[in-house]
C-alpha positions in Angstrom: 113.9 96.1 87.4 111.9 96.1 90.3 112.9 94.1 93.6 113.0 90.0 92.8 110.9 87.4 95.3 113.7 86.0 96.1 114.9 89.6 98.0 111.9 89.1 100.4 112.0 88.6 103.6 109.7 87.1 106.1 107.7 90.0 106.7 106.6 91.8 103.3 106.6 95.1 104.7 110.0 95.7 105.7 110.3 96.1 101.9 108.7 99.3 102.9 111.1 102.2 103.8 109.0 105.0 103.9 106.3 107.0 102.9 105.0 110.4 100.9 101.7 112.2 100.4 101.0 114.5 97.7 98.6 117.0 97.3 98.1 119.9 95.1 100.8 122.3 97.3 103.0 119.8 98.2 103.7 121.0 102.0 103.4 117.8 103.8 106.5 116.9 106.1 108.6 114.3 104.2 109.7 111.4 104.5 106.7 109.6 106.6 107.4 106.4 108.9 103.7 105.0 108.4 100.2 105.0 105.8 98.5 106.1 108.7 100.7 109.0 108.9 100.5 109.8 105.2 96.8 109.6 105.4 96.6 112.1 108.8 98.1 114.3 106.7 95.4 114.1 104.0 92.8 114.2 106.5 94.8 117.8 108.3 94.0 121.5 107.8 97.1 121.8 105.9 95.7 119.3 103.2 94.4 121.2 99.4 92.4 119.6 97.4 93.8 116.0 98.7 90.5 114.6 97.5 91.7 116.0 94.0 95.1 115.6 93.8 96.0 113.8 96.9 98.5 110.3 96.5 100.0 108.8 98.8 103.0 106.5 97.8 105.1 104.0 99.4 108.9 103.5 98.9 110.6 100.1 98.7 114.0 99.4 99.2 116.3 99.3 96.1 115.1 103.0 94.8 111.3 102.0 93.6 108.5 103.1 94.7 104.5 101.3 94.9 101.4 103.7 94.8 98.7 103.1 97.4 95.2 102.4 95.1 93.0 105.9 96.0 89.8 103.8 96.5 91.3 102.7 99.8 91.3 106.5 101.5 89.0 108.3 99.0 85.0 107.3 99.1 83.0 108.7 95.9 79.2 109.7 96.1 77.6 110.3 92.7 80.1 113.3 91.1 80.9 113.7 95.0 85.0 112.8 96.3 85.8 113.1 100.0 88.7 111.6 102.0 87.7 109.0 104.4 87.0 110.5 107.4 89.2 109.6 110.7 86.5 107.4 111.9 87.8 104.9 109.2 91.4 105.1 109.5 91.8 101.7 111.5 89.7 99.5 108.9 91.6 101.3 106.0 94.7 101.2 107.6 94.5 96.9 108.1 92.8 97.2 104.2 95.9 99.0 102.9 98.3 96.7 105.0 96.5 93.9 103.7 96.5 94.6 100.1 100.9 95.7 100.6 101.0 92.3 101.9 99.7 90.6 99.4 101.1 92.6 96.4 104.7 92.7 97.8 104.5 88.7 98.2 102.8 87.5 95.4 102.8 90.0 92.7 106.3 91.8 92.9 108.1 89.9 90.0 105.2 91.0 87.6 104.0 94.4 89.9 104.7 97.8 88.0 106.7 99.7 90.1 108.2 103.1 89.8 111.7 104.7 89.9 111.7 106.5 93.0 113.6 109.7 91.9 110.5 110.1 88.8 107.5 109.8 90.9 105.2 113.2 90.8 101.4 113.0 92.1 99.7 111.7 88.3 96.4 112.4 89.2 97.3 116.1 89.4 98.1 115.5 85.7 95.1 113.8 84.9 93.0 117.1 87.0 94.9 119.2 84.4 93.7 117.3 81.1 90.1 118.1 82.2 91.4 121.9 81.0 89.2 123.1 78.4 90.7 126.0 76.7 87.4 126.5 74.6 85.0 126.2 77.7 82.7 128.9 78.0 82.6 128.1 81.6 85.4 127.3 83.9 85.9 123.6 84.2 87.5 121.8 86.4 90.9 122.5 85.2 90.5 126.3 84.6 89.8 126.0 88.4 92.6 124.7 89.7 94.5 127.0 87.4 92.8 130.1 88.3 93.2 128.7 92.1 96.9 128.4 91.5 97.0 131.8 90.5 95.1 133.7 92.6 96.0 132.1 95.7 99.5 130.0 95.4 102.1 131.4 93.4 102.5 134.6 95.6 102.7 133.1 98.7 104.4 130.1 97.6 107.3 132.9 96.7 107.1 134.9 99.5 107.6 131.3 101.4 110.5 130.0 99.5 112.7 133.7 99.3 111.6 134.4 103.1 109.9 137.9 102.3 107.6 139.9 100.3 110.4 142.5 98.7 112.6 139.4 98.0 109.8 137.8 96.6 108.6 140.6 94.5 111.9 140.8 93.3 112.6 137.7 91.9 108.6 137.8 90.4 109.4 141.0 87.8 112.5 139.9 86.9 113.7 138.4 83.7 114.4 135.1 83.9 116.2 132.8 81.2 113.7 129.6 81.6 110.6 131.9 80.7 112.5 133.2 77.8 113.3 136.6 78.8 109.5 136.9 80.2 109.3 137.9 84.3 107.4 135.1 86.6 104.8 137.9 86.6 104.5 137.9 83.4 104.4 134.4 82.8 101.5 133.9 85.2 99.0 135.3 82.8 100.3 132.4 80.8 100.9 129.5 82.8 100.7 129.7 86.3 101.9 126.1 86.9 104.8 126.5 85.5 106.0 129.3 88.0 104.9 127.3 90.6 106.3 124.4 89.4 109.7 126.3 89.5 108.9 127.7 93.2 109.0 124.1 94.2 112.2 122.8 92.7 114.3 126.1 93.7 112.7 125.2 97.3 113.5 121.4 97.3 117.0 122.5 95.7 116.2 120.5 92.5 117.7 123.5 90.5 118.1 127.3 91.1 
């Protein structure tokens, strides 16, 4: 259940704990003190795709957890996406504090919140049901698939063994969880999936 009004406190935002950003990698330093933070980190070199895939997320006290609306940090142009630029952050910044406020006084007994330990960056998913498999043409999806493959998976190994032969190692050989199939081998298939496993032996989800 999520946190009751009655648990409040004078100011709102001390509900507020901390704060992650997602994008498609999912390299940003974790956990963040402040929005502006999480949205500096959007804005960075190190960002991927954030206009894409990027969330950012608060967590409350009590183990839940309160996404941040994108229309606050994202501005759309026709089929165009960009993340606000820095210029912005101040207004968005007092928007965003405004709207926490305001949705952590009035609305928590009826807000949908999340558990904390569940939350994963949906509008990746949603970026992943635009796939295709019929298209003639590489869609949106097929993108960010084939840009997963080409340009992730190897150097997201390499990163989480500490080396190339390490790396290359554990890439061409059998594993259980692909059913006897090598991560190689199972890139031709479904790249996310490798990488998804990349990022769970590196967070120390399991190994």
């Amino acid at each position: 259940m999520a946190p009751s009004s009655q648990e409040l406190i004078e100011n709102p935002l001390e509900l507020i704990f901390a704060y992650r950003v997602f994008d498609l990698r999912d390299r940003f330093p974790q956990p963040l003190e402040t929005f502006r933070e999480a949205l500096e980190c959007l804005q960075s070199e190190r960002a991927y795709m954030a206009a894409m895939s990027g969330e950012i997320v608060a967590y409350l006290r009590g183990g839940y957890s309160l996404t941040i609306p994108e229309h606050f940090f994202l501005r759309r142009a026709g089929n165009d996406v960009t993340i606000v630029p820095p210029e912005e952050n101040d207004a968005v910044c007092v928007e965003v504090e405004a709207w926490l406020r305001e949705t952590l006084t009035k609305h928590i007994d009826t807000l949908v919140v999340q558990d904390a330990s569940t939350v994963r960056p949906s509008r990746f998913d949603l970026l992943l049901d635009e796939c295709d498999p019929q298209a003639s043409k590489p869609d949106t999806g097929h993108e960010v698939l084939d840009l997963l493959n080409d340009n992730n998976v190897w150097a997201a190994a390499i990163e989480v063994f500490g080396g190339k032969e390490v790396a290359k190692r554990w890439m061409t050989s059998p594993l259980d969880i692909y059913e006897g199939l090598s991560p190689v081998e199972m890139l031709q298939e479904d790249p996310q999936r490798v990488y998804d496993y990349l990022i769970r032996i590196e967070y120390g989800v399991y190994t």
